[in-house]
C-alpha positions in Angstrom: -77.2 137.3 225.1 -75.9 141.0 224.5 -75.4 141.7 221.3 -72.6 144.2 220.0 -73.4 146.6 217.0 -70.9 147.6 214.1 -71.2 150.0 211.2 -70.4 148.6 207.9 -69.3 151.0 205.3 -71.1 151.0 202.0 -69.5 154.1 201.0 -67.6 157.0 201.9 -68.6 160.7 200.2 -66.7 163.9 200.5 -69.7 166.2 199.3 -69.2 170.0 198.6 -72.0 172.9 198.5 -71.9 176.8 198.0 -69.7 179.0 195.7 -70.4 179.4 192.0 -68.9 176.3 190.1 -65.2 176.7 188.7 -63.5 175.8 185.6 -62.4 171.7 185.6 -59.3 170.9 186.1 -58.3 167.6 184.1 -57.2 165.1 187.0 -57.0 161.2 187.1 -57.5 159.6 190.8 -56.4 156.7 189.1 -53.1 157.5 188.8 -52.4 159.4 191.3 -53.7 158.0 194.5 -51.8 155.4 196.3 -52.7 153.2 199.6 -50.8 154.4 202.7 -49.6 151.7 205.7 -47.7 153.7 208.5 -46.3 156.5 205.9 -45.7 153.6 203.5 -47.1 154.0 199.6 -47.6 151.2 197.5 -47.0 152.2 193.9 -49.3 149.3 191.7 -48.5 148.8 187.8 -49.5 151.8 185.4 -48.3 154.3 187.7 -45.4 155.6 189.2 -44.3 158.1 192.2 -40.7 159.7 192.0 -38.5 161.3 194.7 -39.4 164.7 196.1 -42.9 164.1 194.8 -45.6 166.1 197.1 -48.8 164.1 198.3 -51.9 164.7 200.5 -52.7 162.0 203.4 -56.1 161.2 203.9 -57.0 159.1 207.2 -59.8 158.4 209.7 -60.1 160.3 211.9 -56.6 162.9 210.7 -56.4 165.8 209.3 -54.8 166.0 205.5 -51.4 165.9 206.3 -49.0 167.0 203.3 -45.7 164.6 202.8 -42.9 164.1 200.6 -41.7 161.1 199.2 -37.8 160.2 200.6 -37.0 156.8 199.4 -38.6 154.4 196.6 -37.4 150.9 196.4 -38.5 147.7 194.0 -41.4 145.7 196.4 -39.7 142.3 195.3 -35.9 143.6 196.0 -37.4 145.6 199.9 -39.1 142.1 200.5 -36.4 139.6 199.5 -34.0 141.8 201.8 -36.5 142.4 204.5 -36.9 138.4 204.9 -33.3 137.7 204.7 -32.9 140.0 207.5 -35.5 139.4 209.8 -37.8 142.0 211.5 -35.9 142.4 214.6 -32.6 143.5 212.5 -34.1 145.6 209.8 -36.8 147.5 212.8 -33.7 148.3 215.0 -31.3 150.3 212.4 -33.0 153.2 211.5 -31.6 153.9 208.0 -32.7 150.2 207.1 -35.8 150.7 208.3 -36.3 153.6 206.0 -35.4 152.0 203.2 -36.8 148.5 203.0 -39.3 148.8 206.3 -42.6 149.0 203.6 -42.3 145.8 202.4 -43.4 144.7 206.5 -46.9 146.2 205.6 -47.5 145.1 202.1 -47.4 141.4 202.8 -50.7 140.4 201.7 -51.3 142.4 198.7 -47.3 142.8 197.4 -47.2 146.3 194.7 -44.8 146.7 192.1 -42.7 149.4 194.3 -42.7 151.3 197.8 -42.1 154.3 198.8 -41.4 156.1 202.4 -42.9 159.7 202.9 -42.0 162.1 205.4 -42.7 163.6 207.8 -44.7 161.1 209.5 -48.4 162.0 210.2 -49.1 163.1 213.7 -50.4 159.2 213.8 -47.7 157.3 212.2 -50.0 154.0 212.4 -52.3 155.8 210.3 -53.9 153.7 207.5 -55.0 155.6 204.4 -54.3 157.0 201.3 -52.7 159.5 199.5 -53.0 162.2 196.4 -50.2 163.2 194.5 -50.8 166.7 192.6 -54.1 168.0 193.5 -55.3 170.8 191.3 -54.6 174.1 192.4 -58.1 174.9 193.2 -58.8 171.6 194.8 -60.4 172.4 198.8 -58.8 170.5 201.2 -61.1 170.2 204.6 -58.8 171.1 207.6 -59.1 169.8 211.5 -61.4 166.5 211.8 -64.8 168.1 211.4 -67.6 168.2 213.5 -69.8 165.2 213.7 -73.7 165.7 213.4 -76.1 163.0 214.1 -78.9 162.6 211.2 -80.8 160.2 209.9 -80.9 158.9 206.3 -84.8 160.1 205.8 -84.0 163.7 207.9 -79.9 164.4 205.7 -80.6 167.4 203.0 -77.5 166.3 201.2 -78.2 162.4 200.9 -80.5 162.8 197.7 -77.4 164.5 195.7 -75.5 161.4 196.1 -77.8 158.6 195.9 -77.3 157.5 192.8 -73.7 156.6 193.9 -75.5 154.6 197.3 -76.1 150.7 196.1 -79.6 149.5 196.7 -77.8 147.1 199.4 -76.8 149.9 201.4 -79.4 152.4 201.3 -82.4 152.2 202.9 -85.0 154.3 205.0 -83.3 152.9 208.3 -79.7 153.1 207.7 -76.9 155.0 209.4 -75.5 158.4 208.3 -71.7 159.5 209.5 -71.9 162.9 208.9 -69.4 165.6 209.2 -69.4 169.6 209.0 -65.9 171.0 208.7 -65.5 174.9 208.8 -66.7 177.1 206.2 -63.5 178.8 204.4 -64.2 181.5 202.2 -67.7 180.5 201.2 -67.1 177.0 200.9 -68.6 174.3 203.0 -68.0 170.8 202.9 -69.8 167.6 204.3 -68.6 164.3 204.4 -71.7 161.3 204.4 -70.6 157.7 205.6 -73.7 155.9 204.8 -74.2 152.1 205.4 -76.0 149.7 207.6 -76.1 148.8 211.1 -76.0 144.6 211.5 -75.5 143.1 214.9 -72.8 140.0 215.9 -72.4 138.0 219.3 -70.1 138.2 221.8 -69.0 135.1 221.0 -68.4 136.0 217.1 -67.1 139.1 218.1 -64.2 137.3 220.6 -63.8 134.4 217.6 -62.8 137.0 215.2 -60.7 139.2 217.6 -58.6 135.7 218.2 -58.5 135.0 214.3 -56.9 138.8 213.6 -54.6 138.6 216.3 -52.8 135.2 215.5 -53.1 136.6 211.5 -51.0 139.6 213.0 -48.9 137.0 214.9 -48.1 135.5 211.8 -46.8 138.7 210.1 -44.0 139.5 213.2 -40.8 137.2 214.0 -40.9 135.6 217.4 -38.4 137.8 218.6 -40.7 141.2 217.9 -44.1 139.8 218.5 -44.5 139.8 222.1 -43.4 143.8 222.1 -46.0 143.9 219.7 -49.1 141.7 221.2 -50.3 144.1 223.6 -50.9 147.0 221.1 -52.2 145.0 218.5 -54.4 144.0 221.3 -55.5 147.2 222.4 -56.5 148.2 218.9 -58.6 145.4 218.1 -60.4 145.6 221.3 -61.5 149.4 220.4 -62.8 148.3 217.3 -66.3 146.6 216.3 -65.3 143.7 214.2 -67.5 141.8 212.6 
């Protein structure tokens, strides 16, 4: 029986070399980055995103998009409207859709509020994140990079962030992502997707495509899901689930 390969992610690394180290710039991630579902933020407790705020998008296989934030609504008030209305109702008027469409991509993992950002990344299905107030001096890669094949054992840059690789998911035989994105004024940066390579049936892989797709059936009305059932489709075939 053939067996299918997938990459699971230990950990993702944005790694940057050259130029003589700058001052620090006091910045919390923590409260300031926010999950992104189709240009949808979710806003958890202890922070807090206000209209006209600037962010960064960050997304497979994107380039940073910047965005601003349009509209941000109470998760429990967008939901408890959303499901009044229905999908079909709220998806086909516009201006309703703007304002209380987030709460369709937060079911599983409700935040305290949403917000809509605009414009729209070149890939509104995008799934991400986003950065609100990046330092000045903070580099932003542009384009998608160029992707170099390297092993763990052969990657000059894997030994500066080991100590941040678990045990679990380093190891002489593992798989590097890497990616070169232009040099812009002496700066270079790498990003390192390390993990391991693990192999599932056929069988496992069609079980779990099955399983997602009637968890996805469960998220649309009856009325929108068959418009839907195709490119949900699509999708999952193009990936390696495991």
């Amino acid at each position: 029986m053939g067996k299918l390969r997938y990459f699971a992610f230990c950990i993702s690394i944005v790694f940057v070399a050259s130029v003589p180290a700058q001052a620090e710039v006091e910045f919390s991630y923590d409260k300031n980055t926010f999950i992104n579902y189709w240009s949808c933020l979710g806003i958890y407790p202890g922070t807090s995103l206000g209209l006209g705020e600037k962010v960064w998008f960050f997304s497979k296989d994107q380039s940073p998009t910047p965005g601003k934030v349009d509209h941000v609504i109470p998760a429990a008030d967008a939901k408890k409207r959303f499901d009044a209305l229905g999908f079909d109702k709220v998806y086909k008027d516009k201006p309703l859709w703007a304002e209380i469409g987030c709460a369709h991509y937060f079911r599983g993992d409700m935040p305290e509020s949403l917000a809509r950002v605009s414009p729209e990344p070149a890939d509104s299905s995008s799934i991400g994140f986003a950065i609100r107030g990046l330092p000045a001096g903070a580099w932003v890669a542009e384009g998608k990079g160029e992707s170099v094949a390297m092993d763990v054992k052969d990657n000059p840059y894997v030994e500066s962030v080991r100590h941040l690789v678990t045990d679990a998911c380093y190891a002489p035989d593992s798989l590097v992502r890497m990616k070169r994105f232009p040099v812009r004024e002496g700066r270079a940066i790498v990003q390192l997707d390390i993990g391991n390579v693990k192999k599932v049936s056929a069988e496992k892989r069609k079980q779990n495509i099955e399983e997602e797709m009637q968890r996805a059936e469960r998220v649309y009305t009856k009325q929108a899901w068959p418009e839907y059932k195709k490119k949900e489709l699509e999708a999952l075939e193009k990936k390696r689930l495991r």
